[in-house]
Each structure stands twice: as C-alpha cells, then as structure tokens.
Phi, psi and omega in degrees: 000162205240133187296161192256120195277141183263139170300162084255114240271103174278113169286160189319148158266188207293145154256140183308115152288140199294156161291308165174147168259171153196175172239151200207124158225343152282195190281168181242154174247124163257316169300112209297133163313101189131328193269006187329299192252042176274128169295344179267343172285348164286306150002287199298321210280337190287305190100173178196199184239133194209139195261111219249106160281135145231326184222170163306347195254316186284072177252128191209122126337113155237168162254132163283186174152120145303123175282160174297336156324320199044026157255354174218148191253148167230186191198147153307163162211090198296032178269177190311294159245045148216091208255351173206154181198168182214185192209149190257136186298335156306335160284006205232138184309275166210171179237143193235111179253149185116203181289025187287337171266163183293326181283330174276000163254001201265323224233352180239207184240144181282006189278358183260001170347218334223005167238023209225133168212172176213160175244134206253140197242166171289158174071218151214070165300147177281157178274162210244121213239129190220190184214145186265166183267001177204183189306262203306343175273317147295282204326337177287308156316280197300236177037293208273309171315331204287295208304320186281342163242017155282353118005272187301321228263350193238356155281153206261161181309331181290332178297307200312304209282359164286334192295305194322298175300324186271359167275323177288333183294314169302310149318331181264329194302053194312342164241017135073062188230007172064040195231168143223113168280164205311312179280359177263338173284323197291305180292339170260344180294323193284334187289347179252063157081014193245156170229132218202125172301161204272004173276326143307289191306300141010292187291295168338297193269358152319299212300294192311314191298061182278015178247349158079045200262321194078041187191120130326102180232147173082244187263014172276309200288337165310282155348241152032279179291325176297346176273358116336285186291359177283172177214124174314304200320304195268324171313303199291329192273330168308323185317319180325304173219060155253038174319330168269082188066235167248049150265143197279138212254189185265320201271327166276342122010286183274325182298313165320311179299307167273008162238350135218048119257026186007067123310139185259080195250153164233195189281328113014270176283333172299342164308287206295334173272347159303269110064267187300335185193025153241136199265330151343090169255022154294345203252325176289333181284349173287331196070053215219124226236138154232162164340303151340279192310302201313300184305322189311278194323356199250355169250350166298185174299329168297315179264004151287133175337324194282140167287092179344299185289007143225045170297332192252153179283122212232328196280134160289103169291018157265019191261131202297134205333326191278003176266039157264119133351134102192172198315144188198161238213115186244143191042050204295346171308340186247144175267012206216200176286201183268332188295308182199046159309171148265116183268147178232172177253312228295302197288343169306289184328288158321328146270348160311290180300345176250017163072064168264153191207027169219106173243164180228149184274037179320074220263112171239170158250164197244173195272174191026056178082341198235140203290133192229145165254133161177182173295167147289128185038053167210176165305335180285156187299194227204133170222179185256146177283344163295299152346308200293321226259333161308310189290325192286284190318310185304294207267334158350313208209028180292288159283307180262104191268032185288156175280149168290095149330114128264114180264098183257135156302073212257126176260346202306165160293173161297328178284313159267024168265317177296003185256307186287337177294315188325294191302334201276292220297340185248323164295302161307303170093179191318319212297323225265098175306107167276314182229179169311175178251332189278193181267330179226178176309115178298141175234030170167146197282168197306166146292192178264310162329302190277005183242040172298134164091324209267163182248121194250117184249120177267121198190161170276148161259124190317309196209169168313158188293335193297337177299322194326323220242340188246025170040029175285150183267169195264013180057210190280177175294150156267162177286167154180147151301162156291170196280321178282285176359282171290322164334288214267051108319156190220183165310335203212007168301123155218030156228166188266196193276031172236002163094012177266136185287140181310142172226100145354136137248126165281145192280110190280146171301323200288321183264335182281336170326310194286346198273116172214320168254090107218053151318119184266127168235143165284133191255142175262332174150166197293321170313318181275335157283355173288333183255349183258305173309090196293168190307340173253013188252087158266149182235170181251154163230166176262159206310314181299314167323288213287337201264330200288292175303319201297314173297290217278329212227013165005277172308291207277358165290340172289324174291309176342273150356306190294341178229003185221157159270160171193125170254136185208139202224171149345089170338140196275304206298356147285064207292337193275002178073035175293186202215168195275150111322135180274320215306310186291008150254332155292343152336300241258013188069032183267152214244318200253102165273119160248128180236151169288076165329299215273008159236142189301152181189188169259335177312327199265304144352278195297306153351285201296328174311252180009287190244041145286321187264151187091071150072038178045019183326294207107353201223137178231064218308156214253153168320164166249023144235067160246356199244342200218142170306132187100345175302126178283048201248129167218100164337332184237355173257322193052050167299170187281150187169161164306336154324307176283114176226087222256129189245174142235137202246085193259166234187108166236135175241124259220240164261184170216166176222133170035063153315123168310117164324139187264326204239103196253356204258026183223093177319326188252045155256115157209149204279134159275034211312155188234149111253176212232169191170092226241148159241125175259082193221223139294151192321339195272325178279352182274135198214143159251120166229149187239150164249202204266198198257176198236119166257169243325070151235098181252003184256358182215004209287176179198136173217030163001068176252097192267118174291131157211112187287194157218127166226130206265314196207084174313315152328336155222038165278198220202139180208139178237105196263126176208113196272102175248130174279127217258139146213144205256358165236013197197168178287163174263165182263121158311128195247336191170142175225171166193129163242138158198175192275153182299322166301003184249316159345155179234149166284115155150233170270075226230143155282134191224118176279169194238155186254144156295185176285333179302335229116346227223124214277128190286073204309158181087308188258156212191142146272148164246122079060270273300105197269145146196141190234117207258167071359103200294121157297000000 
C-alpha cells in the first residue's frame, strides 16, 4: 500500500481502498453500563400494557416492551398489515411526565396528571402520548427511558457504532442459536450497508470458519468482527508519526497535533490526551498512544470538524443587540404547510429547543373571549395564545439563556389585545420586558448580556418610547395593520398577502405598553428611515424587497442594519411553507431572517450552520465590518477592505462509516454515496464540487478526493457537507448533511458528524476528512 503523503500541503497520494472497515475497540454490550439490575429498567424489558392517547374518543390499551438491544422499543399494533412494530430509542427527542404535550392537555382529565407521560420523536413523528395504570408505574416508564437515553448520549461515536453492528448482528442470527452462517453473513454484510459479491462473501466466512462447522460461532464471530473494525486509513497515518517502536511516544503525539492538526499545542495536552483516552494502561504508564487511543481520540471532540472552544459561548455578547445574527422563526406555530397545517404549542418548542430566539405570534380572536394562533383565512388549525405563551415560558431558556423575541402578528378586537397583554404580563411574569432597562431614554439597544432571560415583544406602538419617561399619553387607539400585512403593500394593494382584503384595527394601549425596543414601522426608504426613525423602530420586509435591496441597494441596508433592526420573512406565496436563502441577507447585515423551522432544507441547514457556533446561543456578532460606521463592504463588488481576508481552503474527503440504509423495508438496497461539499458566503465564495458515487457501498466507502476552494471574506462563509445517494435517473436522496461556519472548522484529520434533514445527529455515521484552511499566497 502506498504511503499517504502529509502536508505542506501537499495533497495524499491514493490509499487502496480496504472491502470495508469500521472503527471499535471497546467490549460489546447490551444491557446499558451501569443499569444491569436498574429495576426501571427492568420494567421497561418485562414490558407492560399502557393506555395510547390520540383523542377524546380514541383511548386503545397497547403493549410495550423494551427489546433486549435496548435500543428499540417495540409495541403492538392492531393495524392490518402492520400488527407489531418497533421505534429506536434514537428517535426519541425527550420524554415528558404528566399532562405536559398538547393532546394530553387537550384529551384527558387533571385527575390522571400522575399517571400520564409522552414521548416526543425527532422530526415530526407524532408524539406518543400515553397513560400508565398507576403513579409509580409512570414513574418508571419516564425514569427508565431518561436513564437509556441518557445512556446512549454519553457514548463516543465509537461505542454508538459498535452498539449499531452488534444489532445488525443480532438481526441477522435469524434462528437465534448465537451461530452465523455463510447466508446470515450475507444478510448481515447487507444490513450494514454493504453489497458483496457471493465469491467475497465466501472467501470471508472461509477465513473466519476455522472449525470448518460451516457456522461462526465464539472467537470466529470474534474473528469476524475484527475485520470489521479495521480502517486502512489510520494505519497510515499512525504509522506515520508512531515513530517509537510501533507506538505512538507523547512526543510523536505532540508532533502530530502541531504539524497536521496546527494545532496551538503543548507538551502538556499530548499527556492530558492520553490521559484521557488510551485505554492500554502499560502504555498509558509509558506515557505512550496505541493505535486504539489513537482512533479513540480522533472520534472524540478533539478530533471533530467542529472547534471545540465554540461549543461554549466564546463572542462578546455587550454589543449592542442588533450587531447580532439572529435566529428566528416565521409562522413558528405550524408544524406543517400555510394552507391546512397543523398549529402546535409543539412547533413553539421545537424551535425554541433548536435556539431560536425571534418567534412569531399570529394573533386572531377566538371564541369564547380568548385570543387564538393559527394562519389567517385558511384551514389550519387553531391554538390559544395563552397556551402558546405557556409553552414559551416553560421552554424559552432551556438551550439559550439569551433573550426571546415575540413577534406578534396582531389581528385581534380591543378586547382580546387586553386579554393578550393580561396573559404575557401574568404568565412571563418580571422575564416579560415593560420598560426600558436604563432610568432615562435610552439611545441604543441593550446587549444580548443584559437581556439574559428576559422576553422582548415586537409589536406596533401608540406612540414613541419617551413617553415612558414624560408621561405623555398615548391619546385614543389608532387604527393599524399588522407589520406583515403592511410590508407587502404595494401602491395600489388593499388586499394583504393571502389575497384577503386588509381591515384596520385599533390598537389597545394595554398592549402597545408592552412593545419598548422593537417597534413595528412601515419603512419608507433607507433615507427616510435614517432621519425619521429611532432606534427601536423597525420593519420587516418580505422576502423579494429584501433579496431587491440586497442586489441593488446593498451598503445602504448594512448602515441600516448597524443602527436598526430588519426582519425578513417569508414570500405569502409560499403556501407549502419552503424557505428563501438567508445567506445574501445575512451579506446584507440583517439580524432577524426568519425561516419556516418545520420544514427541512437546505435554507434550514445553513440556519442551523449559522448558529451552532457560540455555544448554540441563537445569537452570532455579525463581523466588524457590518457593525461600525463608514464601511464600504458590498457583498457583490469586494472592494478592497478589511473584509478581504482571502484563504485557500483545501479538503480531501477521505471515507465516510456506516451510512444509513434509505430503504430499509428492502433488504438488498444499498446506497450509492457521493458527497458534496458546498461554501455559502458572498457570490465570489459560493462554489460547489462533489465526488464521484461508491456504488453499493454505505457502510466503508472511500474516495480520496481532493478539493480546493479560493475564499474571499471567510467571516461570513459557510461549509456544508452533504452525503447523497446517487441516481441516474431521478434527483438523489439525502443521505446525511453537516454545516458550520468556515471559521469554526479544525485543521488536520477531522471527523464529520452527518444530520437527518430534521437536524438530528445520525448515530454511527460519519465522514473522514482532511482540512487545512491557508492563507492565500
């Protein structure tokens, strides 16, 4: 095999590809470490009868049961052709007890709270609501699931993917005699994603079969599996600078760290990593790396794409709020399309728990006096806005403790807007901002620091914030639209953007009180708003305005920006609710982008890319020069400026491990991967190149393919990876995505974790790497 050349950076020449690797080194398990005799957990594996909420009408007795995998729940199902079924603990979000999802407040009584818990799935599986026959008996359930998947969350990718192999293993013993034979091997190579001619296969259970039983059984299966785990790839590079005999020394270590991962390392952390993860301890008392360690550390955090120091909130967070990115959320109420969604307290959460920290309130009135969310003049369902304002306080500050937009749509009467002020002021409680934070008229907003916890309500106001401080009265209600409504006027418009004729509404004082740095205004242009406007006065624009400005009028939507907020939202004509690109607005310094959370995209990527780094905040400081005056930064010309900081950024994608199956309910389906490997930044960095497809191979492929970008302004670029199962007659299917900003990225040999389309971290599977982001000669 030909060695794999190392930088100065010179890209590798090919390493062979291997029939397939993985990587494993600890015992395999079933039963989660620690819980052997946990009685709930044992509960769980006994199984029980559970009373299955959907409706007031619909209450139906099912049976659970934990599989012995302890990784998949199964359950009855009295349906035709599916009478059993099972769900992987890995789908599941969190689990919640009492009456806490919306169909158990909707569908029971309060006298069973204590016997009622639900389970919330990724993505948008419906939640599974359910009712125990006694107290202690929830407690158990909920308990017993807490502990397993808090369980799975604290395995390092190596574990995840040894639990993953020893299930398909346990799936294929198809008569459970603990043996495998030459057709049970066949059937578990495909189950992990491999397609293997039947003369390979052959050869394999050849190798392994040393008792010549024509079935693996013991130390064969043993066998068996080490030839699983091997990975060519890290043979070469350990070989590389394992220079002491054949272990890697702490000083060949350190060499490592600084000359391809450029690292700021010392001698010090090559100790401490040891330390940490070589599991050898003759080797660790040499103060000495094996192989083992080596792979371990390179699926830790350390050895991830992502730069550890900025999981945690690393950006000065005193800067005044609008020189922030930030996340935000349009019709955050539906879980669906705009026509005949479903509205949820569910989807408030779910973007609440992903750091969104700009949500909107689509406020009508409702029957019996109280104030309702849903679209306007369509089919989708209907929630009380009291409800809404409940789930965002319980979940608000769960990921971020950064302050909450509420952006409200208000359609409401006089009557229910004082009804809607009552509610935010007696549910939020002091977190509900009333007045300013200084003692006099403030002349530029707060931090994201000083408004931790707190809830910021964007709305129109009766009059300017100085009355707060001169006790001027705000006189009678005015008439007004809502802020979207008026955005998409046009000159000669009297219907809003659902094609409904516009109606005026007067404004209750009780509610405009509550509006104090986020005031909705109609924008007139960037002059008139420089001259007319405070500082707390903003408009949204929809999206074709804003992508208008962005082209045409650029520089001056950024001075904008520097001294204002502007939210841009969603086109009305997206009724299936898709999304926009953000990026060419985030060019443009715009703080609030509001995207459709609940449908997967690529727009929704790139989001989630944005605000992973600084600790999952929601809040990202925009570069500086998007923030301080005179800057000439235009996003589509590049004039020379501090902006131009020009890298080349080169990328060899390397393997990937244990892909997901697409088609899992077809045993000989196995996937053809590609991946893509996309920069999102101003127009001169955005560039896309892909490698070529692997055909049926999703559990090893490798393609030592080398990348080379040229980026112009890094500071808002963007890297998306994204692993698609190639077809030559139809679009491919997504297979796995991962985004973060280029600036977060780590140098060297790196692992990339892969996302569902939801979001939601793939177990097991991965890509392998090699980064290194230069300084433009």
């Amino acid at each position: 095999m030909e060695n794999l050349q190392l930088l100065q950076y010179t890209p590798f020449t090919t390493i062979p590809t291997p029939h397939f690797h993985l990587s494993v080194t600890s015992d395999l398990c079933v039963t989660p470490l620690g819980l052997e005799r946990d009685a709930d957990l044992q509960l769980l594996l006994v199984g029980g009868e559970l009373l299955k909420v959907r409706s007031s009408s619909w209450k139906k007795n099912r049976f659970y049961k934990l599989q012995e995998d302890c990784t998949t729940m199964w359950h009855e199902s009295h349906r035709t052709f599916k009478r059993n079924q099972t769900f992987s603990i890995d789908e599941i979000e969190s689990v919640r007890k009492g009456r806490q999802s919306e169909g158990l407040q909707k569908h029971t009584e309060a006298h069973v709270e204590d016997r009622c818990f639900s389970i919330i799935f990724k993505g948008r599986r419906r939640n599974l609501d359910l009712i125990a026959t006694s107290a202690e008996e929830a407690r158990q359930w909920v308990n017993g699931l807490e502990k397993i998947i808090s369980n799975m969350k604290k395995l390092n990718s190596q574990q995840t993917s040894e639990h993953w192999i020893f299930n398909c293993m346990r799936k294929a013993d198809k008569n459970k005699d603990n043996k495998m034979t030459l057709k049970e091997l066949k059937h578990f190579l495909r189950q992990i994603n491999i397609e293997v001619d039947d003369m390979y296969a052959e050869v394999l259970f050849a190798k392994c079969d040393k008792s010549n039983s024509g079935s693996l059984e013991g130390p064969e299966i043993k066998h068996f599996y080490d030839l699983l785990i091997y990975r060519e790839e890290i043979d070469v590079i350990y070989g590389k600078y394992a220079t002491t005999g054949e272990q890697m020394s702490v000083k060949d270590l350190l060499n490592f760290l600084l000359n391809e991962q450029r690292e700021v390392a010392t001698m010090e952390d090559a100790v401490r990593l040891i330390e940490r993860y070589e599991l050898d301890d003759s080797a660790k008392q040499k103060n000495h790396m094996t192989k083992d360690g080596f792979l371990m550390y390179l699926h830790q955090e350390e050895g991830s794409i992502f730069n550890p120091a900025h999981k945690e909130v690393f950006q000065d967070m005193s800067q005044p709020i609008n020189h922030y990115f930030i996340s935000s959320s349009h019709n955050t109420y539906l879980m669906e399309d705009q026509l005949k969604g479903h509205s949820s307290t569910e989807a408030y959460i779910k973007a609440l728990m992903k750091s969104c920290r700009c949500v909107e309130l689509d406020c009508w009135d409702g029957a019996h006096g109280e104030p309702i969310i849903y679209h306007g003049h369509t089919l989708t369902s209907k929630v009380l806005f009291k409800d809404v304002i409940k789930a965002i306080k319980e979940y608000a500050f769960k990921t971020s403790e950064y302050p909450v937009i509420l952006s409200l749509e208000n359609h409401c009467t006089l009557e229910q807007q004082k009804l809607m002020a009552k509610h935010m002021i007696s549910i939020l409680g002091s977190a509900l901002l009333t007045s300013p934070l200084e003692d006099q008229m403030p002349t530029a907003f707060p931090s994201p620091q000083d408004l931790k916890g707190r809830f910021i309500v964007k709305g129109k106001r009766l009059n300017k914030l100085d009355a707060v401080f001169s006790n001027t009265s705000p006189g009678v209600e005015e008439d007004c639209v809502s802020e979207e409504d008026e955005a998409a006027e046009t000159s000669n418009s009297k219907t809003d953007s659902n094609g409904q004729k516009k109606s005026k509404i007067k404004l209750a004082k009780q509610l405009s009180d509550l509006v104090i740095y986020c005031r909705s205004v109609h924008f007139s242009g960037f002059e008139h708003a420089k001259d007319n406007q405070a500082f707390y006065e903003m408009s949204s624009f929809k999206e074709s305005k804003a992508v208008n400005l962005a082209e045409t009028a650029v520089n001056a939507f950024i001075h904008h920006n520097m001294t204002k907020l502007s939210r841009i939202y969603p086109a009305g004509s997206r009724t299936d609710s898709s999304n926009y690109n953000p990026v060419p607005l985030w060019n443009a310094g715009c703080q609030i982008v509001a995207l459709n959370f609940q449908t997967p995209s690529k727009e929704m990527d790139l989001n989630q890319g944005r605000f992973r780094s600084n600790g999952v905040s929601g809040y990202f400081l925009k570069p500086d020069f998007q923030r301080y005056p005179g800057t000439e930064f235009d996003p589509t010309t590049l004039t020379k400026g501090p902006w131009l900081k020009r890298k080349t950024f080169h990328i060899m994608v390397i393997s990937a491990q244990q892909l997901p199956k697409l088609n899992k309910d077809k045993c000989k389906s196995i996937v053809d991967p590609l991946v893509k490997v996309e920069i999102d930044g101003v127009p001169a960095d955005t560039c896309s190149k892909e490698t070529r497809s692997i055909e049926n191979n999703g559990f090893n492929p490798m393609w030592n393919e080398t990348f080379q970008f040229d980026i112009q302004v890094p500071e808002l670029a963007l890297v998306r990876f994204l692993v698609e199962d190639y077809d030559s007659t139809s679009q491919n299917d997504l297979i796995g995505q991962y985004c973060l900003p280029l600036t977060s990225l780590q140098n060297g040999y790196r692992h990339v974790p892969l996302l569902t389309k939801h979001g939601d971290v793939i177990p097991s599977a991965g890509l392998f790497v090699h980064l290194m982001l230069l300084d433009a000669k």
